[in-house]
Kinemage of the C-alpha trace (Angstrom):
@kinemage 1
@onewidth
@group {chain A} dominant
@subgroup {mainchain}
@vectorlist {calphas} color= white
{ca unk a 1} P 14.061 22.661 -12.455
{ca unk a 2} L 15.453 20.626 -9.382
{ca unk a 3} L 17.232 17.411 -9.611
{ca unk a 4} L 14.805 14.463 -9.853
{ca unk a 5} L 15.905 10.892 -8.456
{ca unk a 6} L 15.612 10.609 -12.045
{ca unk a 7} L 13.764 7.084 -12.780
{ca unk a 8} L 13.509 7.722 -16.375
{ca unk a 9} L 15.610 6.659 -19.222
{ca unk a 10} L 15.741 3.609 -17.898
{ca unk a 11} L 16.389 0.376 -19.979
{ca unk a 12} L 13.419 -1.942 -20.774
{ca unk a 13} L 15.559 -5.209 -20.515
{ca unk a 14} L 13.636 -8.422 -20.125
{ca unk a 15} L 12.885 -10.059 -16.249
{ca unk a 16} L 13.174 -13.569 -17.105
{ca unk a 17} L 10.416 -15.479 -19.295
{ca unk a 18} L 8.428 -15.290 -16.179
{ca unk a 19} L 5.930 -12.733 -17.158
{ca unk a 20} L 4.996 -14.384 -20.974
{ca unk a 21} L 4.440 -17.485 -19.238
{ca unk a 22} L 2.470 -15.603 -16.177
{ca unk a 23} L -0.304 -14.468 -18.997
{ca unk a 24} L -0.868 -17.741 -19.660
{ca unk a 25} L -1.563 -18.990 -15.816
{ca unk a 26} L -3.040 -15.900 -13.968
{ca unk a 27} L -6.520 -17.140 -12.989
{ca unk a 28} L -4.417 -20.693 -11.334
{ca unk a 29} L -1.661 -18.550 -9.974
{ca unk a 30} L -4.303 -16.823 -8.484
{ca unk a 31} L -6.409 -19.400 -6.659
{ca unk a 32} L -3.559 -21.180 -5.765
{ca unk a 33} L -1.274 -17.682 -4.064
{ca unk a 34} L -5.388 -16.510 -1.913
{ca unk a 35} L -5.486 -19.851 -0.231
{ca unk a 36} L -1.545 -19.372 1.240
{ca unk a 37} L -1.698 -15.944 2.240
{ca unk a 38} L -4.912 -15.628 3.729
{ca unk a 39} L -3.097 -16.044 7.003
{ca unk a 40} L -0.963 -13.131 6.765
{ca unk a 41} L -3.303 -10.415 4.775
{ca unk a 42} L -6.497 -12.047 4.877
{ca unk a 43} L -7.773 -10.605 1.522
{ca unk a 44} L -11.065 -12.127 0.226
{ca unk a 45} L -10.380 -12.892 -3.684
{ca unk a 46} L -6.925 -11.508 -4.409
{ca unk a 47} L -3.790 -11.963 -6.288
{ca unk a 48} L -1.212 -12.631 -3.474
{ca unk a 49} L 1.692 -14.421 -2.710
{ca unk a 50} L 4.057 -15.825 0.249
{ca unk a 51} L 7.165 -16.042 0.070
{ca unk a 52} L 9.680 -17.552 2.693
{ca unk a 53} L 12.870 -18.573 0.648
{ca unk a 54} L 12.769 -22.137 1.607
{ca unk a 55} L 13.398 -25.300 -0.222
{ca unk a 56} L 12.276 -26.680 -2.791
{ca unk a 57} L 10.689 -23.958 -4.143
{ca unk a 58} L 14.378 -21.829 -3.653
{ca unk a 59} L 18.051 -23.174 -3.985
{ca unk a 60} L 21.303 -21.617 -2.253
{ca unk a 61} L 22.697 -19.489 -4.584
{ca unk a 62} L 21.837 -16.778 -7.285
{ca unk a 63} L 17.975 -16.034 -7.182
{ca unk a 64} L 17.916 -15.279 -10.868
{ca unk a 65} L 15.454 -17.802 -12.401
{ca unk a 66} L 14.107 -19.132 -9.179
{ca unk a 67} L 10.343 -19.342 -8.592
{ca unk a 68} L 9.700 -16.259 -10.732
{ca unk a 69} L 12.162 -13.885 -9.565
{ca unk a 70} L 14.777 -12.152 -11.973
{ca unk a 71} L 18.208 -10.906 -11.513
{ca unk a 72} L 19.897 -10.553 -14.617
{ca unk a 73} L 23.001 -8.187 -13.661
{ca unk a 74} L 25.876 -8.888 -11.788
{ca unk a 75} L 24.803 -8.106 -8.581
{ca unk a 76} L 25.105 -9.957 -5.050
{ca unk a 77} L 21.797 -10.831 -4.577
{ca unk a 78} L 21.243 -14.737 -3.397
{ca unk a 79} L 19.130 -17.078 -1.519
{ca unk a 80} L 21.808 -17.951 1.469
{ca unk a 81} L 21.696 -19.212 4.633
{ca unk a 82} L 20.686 -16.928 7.223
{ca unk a 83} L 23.029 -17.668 10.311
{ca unk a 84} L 20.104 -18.658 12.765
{ca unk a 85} L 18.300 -15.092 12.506
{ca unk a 86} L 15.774 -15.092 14.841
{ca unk a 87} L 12.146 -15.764 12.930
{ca unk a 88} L 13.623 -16.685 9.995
{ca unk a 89} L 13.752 -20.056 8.201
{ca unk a 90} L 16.582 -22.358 7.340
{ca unk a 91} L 17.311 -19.533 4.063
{ca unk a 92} L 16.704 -16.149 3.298
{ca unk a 93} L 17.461 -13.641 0.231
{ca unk a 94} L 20.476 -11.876 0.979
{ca unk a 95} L 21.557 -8.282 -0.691
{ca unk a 96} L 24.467 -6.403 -0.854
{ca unk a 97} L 25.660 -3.826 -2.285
{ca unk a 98} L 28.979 -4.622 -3.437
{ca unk a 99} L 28.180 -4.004 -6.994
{ca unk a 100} L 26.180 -1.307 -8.035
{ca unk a 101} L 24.576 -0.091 -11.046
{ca unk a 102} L 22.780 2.975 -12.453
{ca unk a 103} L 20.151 0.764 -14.034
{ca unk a 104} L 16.805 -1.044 -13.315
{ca unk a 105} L 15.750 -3.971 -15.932
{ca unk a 106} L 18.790 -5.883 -14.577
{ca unk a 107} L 18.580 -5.618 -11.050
{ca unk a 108} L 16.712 -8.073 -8.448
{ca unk a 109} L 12.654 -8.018 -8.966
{ca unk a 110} L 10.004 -10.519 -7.003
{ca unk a 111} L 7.961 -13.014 -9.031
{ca unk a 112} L 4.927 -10.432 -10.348
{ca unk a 113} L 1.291 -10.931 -9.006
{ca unk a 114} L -1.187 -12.511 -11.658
{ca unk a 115} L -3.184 -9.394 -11.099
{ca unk a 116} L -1.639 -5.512 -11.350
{ca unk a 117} L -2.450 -2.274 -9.339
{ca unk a 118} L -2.886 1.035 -9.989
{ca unk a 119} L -5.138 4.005 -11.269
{ca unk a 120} L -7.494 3.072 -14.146
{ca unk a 121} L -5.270 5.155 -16.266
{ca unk a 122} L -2.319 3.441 -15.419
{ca unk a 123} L 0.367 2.380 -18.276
{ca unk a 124} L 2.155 -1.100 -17.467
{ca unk a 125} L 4.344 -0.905 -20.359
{ca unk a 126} L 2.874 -5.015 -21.503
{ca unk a 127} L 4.979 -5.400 -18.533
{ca unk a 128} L 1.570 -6.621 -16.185
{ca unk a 129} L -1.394 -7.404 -16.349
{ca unk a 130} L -4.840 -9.475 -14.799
{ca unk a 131} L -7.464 -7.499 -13.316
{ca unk a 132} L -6.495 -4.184 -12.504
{ca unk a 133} L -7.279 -3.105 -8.441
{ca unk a 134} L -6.650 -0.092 -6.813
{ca unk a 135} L -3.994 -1.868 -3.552
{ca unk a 136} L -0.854 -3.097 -3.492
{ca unk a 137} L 0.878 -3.875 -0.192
{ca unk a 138} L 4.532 -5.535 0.494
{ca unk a 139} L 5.082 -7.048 3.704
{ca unk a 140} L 8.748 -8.628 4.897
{ca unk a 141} L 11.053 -8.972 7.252
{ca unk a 142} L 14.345 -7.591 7.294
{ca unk a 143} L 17.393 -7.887 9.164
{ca unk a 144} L 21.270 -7.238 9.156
{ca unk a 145} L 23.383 -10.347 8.301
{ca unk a 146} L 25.943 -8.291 10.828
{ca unk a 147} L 23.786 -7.734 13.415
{ca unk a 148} L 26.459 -6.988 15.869
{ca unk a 149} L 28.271 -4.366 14.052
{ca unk a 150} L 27.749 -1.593 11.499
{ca unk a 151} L 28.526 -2.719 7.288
{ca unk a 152} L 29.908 0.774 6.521
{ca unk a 153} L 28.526 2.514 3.440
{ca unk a 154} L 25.800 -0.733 3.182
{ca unk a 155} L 22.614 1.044 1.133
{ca unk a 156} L 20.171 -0.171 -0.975
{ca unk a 157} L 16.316 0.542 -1.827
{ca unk a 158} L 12.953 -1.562 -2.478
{ca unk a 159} L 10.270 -0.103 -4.293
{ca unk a 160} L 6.507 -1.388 -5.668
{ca unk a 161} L 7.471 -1.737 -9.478
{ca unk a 162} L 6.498 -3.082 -12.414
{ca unk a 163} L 8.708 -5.048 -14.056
{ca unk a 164} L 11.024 -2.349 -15.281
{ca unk a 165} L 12.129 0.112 -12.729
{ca unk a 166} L 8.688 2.146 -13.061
{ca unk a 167} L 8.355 2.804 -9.804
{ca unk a 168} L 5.705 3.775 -7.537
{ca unk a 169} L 6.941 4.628 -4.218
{ca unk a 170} L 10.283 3.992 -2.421
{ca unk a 171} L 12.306 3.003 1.094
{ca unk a 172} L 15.380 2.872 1.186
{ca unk a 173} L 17.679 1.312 4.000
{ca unk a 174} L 21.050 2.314 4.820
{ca unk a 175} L 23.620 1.319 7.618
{ca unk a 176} L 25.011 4.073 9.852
{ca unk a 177} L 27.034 4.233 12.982
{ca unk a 178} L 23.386 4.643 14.853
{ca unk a 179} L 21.747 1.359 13.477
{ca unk a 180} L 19.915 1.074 10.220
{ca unk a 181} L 18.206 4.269 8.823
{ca unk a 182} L 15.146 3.565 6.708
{ca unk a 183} L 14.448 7.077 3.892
{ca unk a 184} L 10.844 7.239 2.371
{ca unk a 185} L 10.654 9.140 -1.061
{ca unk a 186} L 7.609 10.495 -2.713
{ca unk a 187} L 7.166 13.031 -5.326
{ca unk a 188} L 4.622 15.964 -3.650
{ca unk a 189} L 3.209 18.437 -6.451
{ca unk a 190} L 2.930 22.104 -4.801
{ca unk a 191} L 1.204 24.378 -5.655
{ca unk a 192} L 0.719 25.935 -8.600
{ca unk a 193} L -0.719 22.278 -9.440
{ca unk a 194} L -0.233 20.533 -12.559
{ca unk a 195} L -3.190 20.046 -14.801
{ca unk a 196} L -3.075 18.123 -17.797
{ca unk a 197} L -0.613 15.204 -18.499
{ca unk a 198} L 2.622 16.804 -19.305
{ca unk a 199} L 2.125 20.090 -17.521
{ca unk a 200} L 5.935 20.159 -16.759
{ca unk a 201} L 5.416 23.921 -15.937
{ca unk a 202} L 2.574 23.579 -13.025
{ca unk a 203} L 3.123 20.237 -12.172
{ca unk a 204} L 7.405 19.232 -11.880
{ca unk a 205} L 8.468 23.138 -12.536
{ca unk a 206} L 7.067 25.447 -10.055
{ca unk a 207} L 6.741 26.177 -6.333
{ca unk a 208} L 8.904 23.302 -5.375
{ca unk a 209} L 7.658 20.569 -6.815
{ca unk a 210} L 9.847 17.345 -6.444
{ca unk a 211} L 11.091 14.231 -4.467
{ca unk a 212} L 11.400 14.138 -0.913
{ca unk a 213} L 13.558 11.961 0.975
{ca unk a 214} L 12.838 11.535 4.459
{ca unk a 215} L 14.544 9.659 7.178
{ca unk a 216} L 10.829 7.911 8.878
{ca unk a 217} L 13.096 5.847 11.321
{ca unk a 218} L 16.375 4.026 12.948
{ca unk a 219} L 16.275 0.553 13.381
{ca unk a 220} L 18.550 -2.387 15.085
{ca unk a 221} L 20.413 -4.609 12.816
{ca unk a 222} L 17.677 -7.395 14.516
{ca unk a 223} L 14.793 -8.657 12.410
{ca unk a 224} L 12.310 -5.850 11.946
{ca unk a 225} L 8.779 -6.336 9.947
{ca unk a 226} L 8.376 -3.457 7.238
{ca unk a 227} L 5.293 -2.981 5.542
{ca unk a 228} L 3.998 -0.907 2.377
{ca unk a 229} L 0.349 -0.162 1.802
{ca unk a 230} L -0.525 1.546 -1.397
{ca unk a 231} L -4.174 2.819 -2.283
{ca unk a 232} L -4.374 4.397 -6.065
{ca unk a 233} L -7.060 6.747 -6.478
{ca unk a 234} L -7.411 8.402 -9.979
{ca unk a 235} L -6.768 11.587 -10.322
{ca unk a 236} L -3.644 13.515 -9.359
{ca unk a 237} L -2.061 14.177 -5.633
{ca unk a 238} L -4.555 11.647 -3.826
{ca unk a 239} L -2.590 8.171 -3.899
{ca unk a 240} L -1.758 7.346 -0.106
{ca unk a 241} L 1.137 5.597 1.018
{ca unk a 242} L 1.379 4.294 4.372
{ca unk a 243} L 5.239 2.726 5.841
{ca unk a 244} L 4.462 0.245 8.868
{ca unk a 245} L 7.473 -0.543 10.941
{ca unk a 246} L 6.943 -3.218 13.278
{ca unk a 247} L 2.782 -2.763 13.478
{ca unk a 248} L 2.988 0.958 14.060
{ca unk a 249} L 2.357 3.374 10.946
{ca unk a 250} L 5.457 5.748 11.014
{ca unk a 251} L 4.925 7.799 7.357
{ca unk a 252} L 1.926 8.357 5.485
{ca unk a 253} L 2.515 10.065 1.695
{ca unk a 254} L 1.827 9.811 -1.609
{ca unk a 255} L 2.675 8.044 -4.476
{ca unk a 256} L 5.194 8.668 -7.824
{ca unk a 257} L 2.294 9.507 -9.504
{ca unk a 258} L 2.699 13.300 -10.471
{ca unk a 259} L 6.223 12.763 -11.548
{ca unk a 260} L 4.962 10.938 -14.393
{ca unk a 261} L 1.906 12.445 -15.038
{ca unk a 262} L 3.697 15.623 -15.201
{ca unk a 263} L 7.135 15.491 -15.860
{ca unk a 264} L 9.032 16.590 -19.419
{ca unk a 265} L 11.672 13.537 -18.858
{ca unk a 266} L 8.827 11.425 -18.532
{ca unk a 267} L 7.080 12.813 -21.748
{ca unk a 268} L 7.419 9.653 -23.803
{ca unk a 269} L 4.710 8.244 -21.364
{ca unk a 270} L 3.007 11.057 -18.906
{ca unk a 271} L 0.808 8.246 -17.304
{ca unk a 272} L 1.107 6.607 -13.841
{ca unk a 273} L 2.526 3.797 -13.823
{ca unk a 274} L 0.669 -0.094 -12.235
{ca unk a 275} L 2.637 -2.202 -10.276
{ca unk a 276} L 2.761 -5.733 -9.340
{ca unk a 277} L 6.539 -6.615 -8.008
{ca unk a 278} L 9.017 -5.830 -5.797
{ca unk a 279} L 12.215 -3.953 -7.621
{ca unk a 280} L 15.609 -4.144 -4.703
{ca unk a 281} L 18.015 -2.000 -6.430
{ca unk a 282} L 21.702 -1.548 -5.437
{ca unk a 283} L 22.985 2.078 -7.168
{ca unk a 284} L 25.586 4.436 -6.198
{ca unk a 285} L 28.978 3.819 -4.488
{ca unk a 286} L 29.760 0.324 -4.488
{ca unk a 287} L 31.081 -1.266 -1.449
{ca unk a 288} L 32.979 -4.637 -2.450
{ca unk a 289} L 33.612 -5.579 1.227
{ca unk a 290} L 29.735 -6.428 1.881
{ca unk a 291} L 29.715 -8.979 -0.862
{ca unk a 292} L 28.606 -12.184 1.336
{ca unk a 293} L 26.732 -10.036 3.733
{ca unk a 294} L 24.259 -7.272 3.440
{ca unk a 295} L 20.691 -6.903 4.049
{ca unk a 296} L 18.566 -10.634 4.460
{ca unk a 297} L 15.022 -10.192 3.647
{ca unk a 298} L 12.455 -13.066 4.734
{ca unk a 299} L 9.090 -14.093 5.307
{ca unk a 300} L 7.409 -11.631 2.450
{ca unk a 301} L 4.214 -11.024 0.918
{ca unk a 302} L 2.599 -9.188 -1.668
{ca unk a 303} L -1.187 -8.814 -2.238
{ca unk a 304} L -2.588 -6.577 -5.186
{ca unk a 305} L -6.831 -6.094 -3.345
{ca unk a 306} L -7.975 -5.054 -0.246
{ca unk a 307} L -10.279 -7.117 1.907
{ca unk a 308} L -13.576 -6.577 0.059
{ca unk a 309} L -17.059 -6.712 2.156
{ca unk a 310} L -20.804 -6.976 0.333
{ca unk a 311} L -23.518 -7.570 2.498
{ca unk a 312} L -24.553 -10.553 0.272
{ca unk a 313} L -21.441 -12.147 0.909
{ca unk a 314} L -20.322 -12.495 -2.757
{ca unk a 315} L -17.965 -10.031 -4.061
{ca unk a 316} L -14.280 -9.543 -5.599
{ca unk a 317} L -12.246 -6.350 -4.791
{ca unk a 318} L -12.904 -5.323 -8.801
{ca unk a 319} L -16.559 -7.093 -8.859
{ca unk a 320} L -19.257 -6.382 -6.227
{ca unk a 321} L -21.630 -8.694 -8.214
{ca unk a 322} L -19.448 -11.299 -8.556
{ca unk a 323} L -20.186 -14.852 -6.581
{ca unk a 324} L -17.118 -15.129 -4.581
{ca unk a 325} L -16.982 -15.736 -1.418
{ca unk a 326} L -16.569 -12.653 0.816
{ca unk a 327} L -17.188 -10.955 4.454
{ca unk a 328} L -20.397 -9.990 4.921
{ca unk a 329} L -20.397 -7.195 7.920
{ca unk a 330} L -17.670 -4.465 8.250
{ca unk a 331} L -16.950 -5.406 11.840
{ca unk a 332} L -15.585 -8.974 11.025
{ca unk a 333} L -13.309 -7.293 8.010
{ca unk a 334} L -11.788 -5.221 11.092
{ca unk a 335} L -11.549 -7.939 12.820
{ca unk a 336} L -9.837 -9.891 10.347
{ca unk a 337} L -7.756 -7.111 9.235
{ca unk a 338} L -4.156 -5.836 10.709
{ca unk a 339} L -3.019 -2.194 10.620
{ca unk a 340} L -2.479 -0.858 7.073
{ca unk a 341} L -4.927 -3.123 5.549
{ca unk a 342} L -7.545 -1.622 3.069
{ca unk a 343} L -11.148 -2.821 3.167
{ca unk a 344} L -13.698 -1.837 0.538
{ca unk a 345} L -17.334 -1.803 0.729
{ca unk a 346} L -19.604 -2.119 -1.767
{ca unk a 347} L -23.383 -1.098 -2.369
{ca unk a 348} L -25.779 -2.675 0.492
{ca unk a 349} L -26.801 -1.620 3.745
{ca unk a 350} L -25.366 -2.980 6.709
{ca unk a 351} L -26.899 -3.222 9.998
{ca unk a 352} L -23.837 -3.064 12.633
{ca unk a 353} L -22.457 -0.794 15.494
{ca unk a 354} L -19.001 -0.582 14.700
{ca unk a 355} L -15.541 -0.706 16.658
{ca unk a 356} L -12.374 0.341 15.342
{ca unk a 357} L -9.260 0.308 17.569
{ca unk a 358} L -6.582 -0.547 14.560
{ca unk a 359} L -5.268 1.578 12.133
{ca unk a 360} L -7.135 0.988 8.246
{ca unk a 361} L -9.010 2.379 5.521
{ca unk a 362} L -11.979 1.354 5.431
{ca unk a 363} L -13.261 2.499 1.626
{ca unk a 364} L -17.210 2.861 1.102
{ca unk a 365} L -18.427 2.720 -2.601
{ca unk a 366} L -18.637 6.163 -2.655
{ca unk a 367} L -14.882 6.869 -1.875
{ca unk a 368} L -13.642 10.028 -3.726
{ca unk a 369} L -16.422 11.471 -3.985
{ca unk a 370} L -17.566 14.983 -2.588
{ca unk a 371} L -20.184 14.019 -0.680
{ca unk a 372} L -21.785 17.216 -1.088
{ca unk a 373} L -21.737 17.099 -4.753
{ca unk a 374} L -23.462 14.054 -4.760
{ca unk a 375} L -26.124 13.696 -1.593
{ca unk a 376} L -29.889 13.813 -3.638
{ca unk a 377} L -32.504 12.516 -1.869
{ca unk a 378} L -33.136 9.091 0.337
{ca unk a 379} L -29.670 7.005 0.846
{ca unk a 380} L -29.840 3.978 -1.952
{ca unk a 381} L -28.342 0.780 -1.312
{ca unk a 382} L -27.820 0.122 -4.955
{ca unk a 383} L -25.025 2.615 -5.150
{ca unk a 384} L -24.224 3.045 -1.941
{ca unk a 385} L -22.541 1.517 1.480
{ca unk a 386} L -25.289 2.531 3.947
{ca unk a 387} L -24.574 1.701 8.087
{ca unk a 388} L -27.342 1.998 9.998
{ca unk a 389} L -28.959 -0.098 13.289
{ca unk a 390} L -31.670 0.180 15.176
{ca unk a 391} L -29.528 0.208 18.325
{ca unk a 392} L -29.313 4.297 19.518
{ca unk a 393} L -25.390 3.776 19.923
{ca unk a 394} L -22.803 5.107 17.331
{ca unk a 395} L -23.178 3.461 14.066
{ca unk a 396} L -18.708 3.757 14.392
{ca unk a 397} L -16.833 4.043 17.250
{ca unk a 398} L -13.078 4.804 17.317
{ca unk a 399} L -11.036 3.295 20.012
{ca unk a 400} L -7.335 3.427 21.157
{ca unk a 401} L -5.687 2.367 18.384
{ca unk a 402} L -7.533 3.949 15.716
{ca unk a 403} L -5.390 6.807 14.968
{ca unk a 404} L -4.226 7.456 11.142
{ca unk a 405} L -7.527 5.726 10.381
{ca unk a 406} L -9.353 6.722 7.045
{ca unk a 407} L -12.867 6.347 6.850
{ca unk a 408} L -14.486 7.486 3.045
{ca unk a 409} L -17.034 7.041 1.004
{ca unk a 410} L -19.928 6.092 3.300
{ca unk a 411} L -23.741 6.837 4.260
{ca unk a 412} L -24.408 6.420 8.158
{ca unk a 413} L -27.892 6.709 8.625
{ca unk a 414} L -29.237 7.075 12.210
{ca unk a 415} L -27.293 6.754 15.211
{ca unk a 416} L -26.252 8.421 18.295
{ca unk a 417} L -27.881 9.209 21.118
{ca unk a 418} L -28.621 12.786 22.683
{ca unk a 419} L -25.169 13.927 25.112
{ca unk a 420} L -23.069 11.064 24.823
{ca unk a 421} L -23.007 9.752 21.039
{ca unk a 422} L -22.887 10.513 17.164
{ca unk a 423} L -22.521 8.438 14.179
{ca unk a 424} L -19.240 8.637 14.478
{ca unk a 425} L -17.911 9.129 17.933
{ca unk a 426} L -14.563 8.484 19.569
{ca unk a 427} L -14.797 7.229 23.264
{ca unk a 428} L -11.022 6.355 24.053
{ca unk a 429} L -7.718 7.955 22.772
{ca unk a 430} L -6.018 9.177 21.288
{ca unk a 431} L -7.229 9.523 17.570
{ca unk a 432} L -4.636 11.734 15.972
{ca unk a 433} L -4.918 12.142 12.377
{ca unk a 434} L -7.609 10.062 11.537
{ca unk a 435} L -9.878 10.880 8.555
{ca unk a 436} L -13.199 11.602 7.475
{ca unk a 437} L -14.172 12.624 4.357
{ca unk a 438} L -16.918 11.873 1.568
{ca unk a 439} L -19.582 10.759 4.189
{ca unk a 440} L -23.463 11.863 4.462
{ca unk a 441} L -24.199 11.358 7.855
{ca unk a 442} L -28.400 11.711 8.043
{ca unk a 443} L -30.672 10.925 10.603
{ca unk a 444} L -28.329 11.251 13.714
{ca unk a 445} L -29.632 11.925 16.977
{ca unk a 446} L -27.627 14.910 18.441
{ca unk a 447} L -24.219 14.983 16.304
{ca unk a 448} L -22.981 13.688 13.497
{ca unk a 449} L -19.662 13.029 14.587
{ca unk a 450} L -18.826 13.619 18.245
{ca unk a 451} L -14.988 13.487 18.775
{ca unk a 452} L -14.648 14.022 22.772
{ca unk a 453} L -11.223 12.581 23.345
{ca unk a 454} L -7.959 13.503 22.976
{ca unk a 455} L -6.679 13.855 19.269
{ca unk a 456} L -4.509 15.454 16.876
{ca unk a 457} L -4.154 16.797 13.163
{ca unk a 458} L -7.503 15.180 12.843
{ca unk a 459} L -9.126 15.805 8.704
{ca unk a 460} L -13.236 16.246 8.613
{ca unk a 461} L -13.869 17.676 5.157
{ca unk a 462} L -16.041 17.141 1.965
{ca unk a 463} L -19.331 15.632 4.254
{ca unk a 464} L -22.914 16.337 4.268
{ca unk a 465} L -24.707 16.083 7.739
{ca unk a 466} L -28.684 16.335 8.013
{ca unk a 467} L -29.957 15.459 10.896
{ca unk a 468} L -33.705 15.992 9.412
{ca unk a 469} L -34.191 12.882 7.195
């Protein structure tokens, strides 16, 4: 077998008294995180939180203890002063890597979300906790606190976690002589594909299976905005990871998933794992001259549920018959959504032509499933998330802008319009690699999906069309 990055073994130390006393304040923490980050990820009944550094919540000095966060190894890891940083505040967190460590319990984690994320099957290890979703996403801003020269042999890595060094997915962001490099890991399962849990033959054995490490991009030492967007969907080889850079969706993978599922090293616990923090680890060579300097992170957030939509208004992302408040069309979650965002649909039928011009996933209630497995009869609102208009236009549109898009799970009934529409149609580009899977499309008026502009590497797979209902 290969060598692994090796995340297992790892030492269940403690991070902080933070998470015994989080159990007893989810549902306030929260209320209190949705009304502050609304703003920035505008999620409809979510755990989230903002975090910019600043006082009073956050102190100069070590971040261990403050606000939730834990650091309880010897690393240089601080809230500091950032040195004017352009779209910063007055402080910032500030990493280095001048001492490094093979471990994980000790090292620098975010204050946890009241609510964890992951695949129904998930483990958390007690670690977290709430009401389980399906989305996580990480937003921050990063910069060199040398931005006018190179820190040689400055490295370190972030990674959606739980509490433990568990994780999920991985950047990491190292300084070379060209600017900053930023390396996305995932673990990719080849064929032959593992089956059951523990299937260390199939699934971490054969045909290649293992990490990759990829070098997605080369940055400035200048403030750049880096975003993670996970979506966990049970079921092996089918999490997605997207990596935002600055707006623009440079790497879309998978998750960690399989090398726990899978995995003999991991056989104490062959389940993926949930996640609800942010682990920034510091491992391998140590470089004592960056202590003081480093990487400054700022202006971060972390959500655990996508933007949820019912057509009655009321919904959470884990209840579509709950009676919290929520969008009621598709279009105005688009509208109210940036790229990488997730927005999930539940039952109803809604009666909208629809634009897209951003990247997202936009999730139906049917999402995951083989449409043609499941298509019986007259589309049912009950169970599932039926567009349809009277207006003879598309029922979706892509736009410039749309590209990478992923669009599951739905019914569109009706639409189009004979030699210049579909249901779904694209009518500016380019649309490269968008998605379409695990739709019925039924009723249409000349195609189902009419893609007559430019586009690349685009997936249609797993739909039913019928034109005759």
């Amino acid at each position: 077998m290969s060598t692994k990055l090796n995340p297992g073994h790892r030492p269940q130390l403690s991070t902080f008294n933070w998470r015994q006393f989080q159990a007893n304040i989810r549902s306030v923490a929260c209320i209190l995180s949705v009304s502050i980050t609304l703003a920035l990820f505008l999620v409809v009944g979510a755990s989230a939180q903002t975090i910019t550094f600043e006082s009073p919540a956050y102190t100069l000095g070590n971040i261990n203890g403050q606000d939730g966060w834990s650091k309880t190894g010897p690393f240089d890891s601080a809230v500091s002063g950032n040195g004017g940083t352009a779209g910063f505040g007055a402080q910032s967190l500030r990493i280095s890597n001048a001492v490094t460590s093979g471990s994980f319990g000790d090292m620098t984690f975010s204050r946890p979300l009241a609510n964890e994320a992951g695949e129904s099957s998930a483990t958390n290890g007690g670690l977290s906790g709430g009401t389980r979703t399906r989305f996580f996403a990480v937003q921050f801003t990063l910069a060199s606190a040398v931005p006018g020269a190179q820190q040689p042999g400055l490295a370190m890595s972030i990674a959606p976690d739980r509490g433990d060094g568990g994780r999920m997915s991985y950047l990491r962001f190292e300084d070379q002589a060209t600017g900053i490099h930023v390396f996305f890991d995932d673990y990719q399962d080849l064929a032959p594909f593992g089956g059951a849990n523990g299937d260390d033959a199939n699934g971490c054995n054969a045909g290649g299976d293992d990490f990759t490490d990829i070098d997605i991009a080369t940055l400035t030492r200048t403030p750049h905005v880096i975003k993670i967007v996970m979506t966990f969907i049970d079921g092996p080889r089918n999490d997605i990871v997207q990596i935002y850079i600055d707006g623009v969706l440079v790497k879309t993978g998978t998750s960690w998933e399989d090398y726990y599922r899978f995995c003999s090293e991991q056989i104490a616990d062959n389940n993926t794992h949930t996640v609800d923090s942010l682990l920034m680890r510091t491992a391998g060579t140590a470089v004592p001259a960056n202590a003081g300097f480093g990487y400054l992170f700022d202006n971060m957030t972390l959500v655990s549920s996508p933007t949820v939509v019912d057509d009655d208004g009321m919904a959470t992302p884990t209840d579509c018959d709950a009676v919290d408040p929520a969008l009621n069309t598709i279009q105005g979650a688009i509208n109210a959504s940036s790229g990488g965002d997730v927005i999930k649909v539940c039952p109803g039928t809604y009666s909208e032509n629809l634009t897209l011009g951003k990247t997202l996933t936009i999730l139906g209630a049917k999402a995951g499933v083989d449409a043609r497995g499941r298509v019986a009869g007259a589309p049912n609102p009950a169970v599932e998330s039926i567009i349809t208009t009277a207006n003879p236009l598309s029922l979706l549109d892509l736009n410039t802008g749309s590209a990478d898009s992923i669009i599951d799970g739905f019914t569109f009934s009706g639409g189009g319009n004979t030699g210049v529409q579909g249901a779904i149609r694209s009518s500016t580009n380019p649309v490269d690699r968008v998605v379409i899977r695990n739709n019925h499309m039924v009723g249409f008026k000349d195609a189902a999906i009419w893609l007559s502009r430019s586009g690349i590497d685009m997936t249609i797979s797993q739909n039913v069309m019928d034109g005759a209902l």
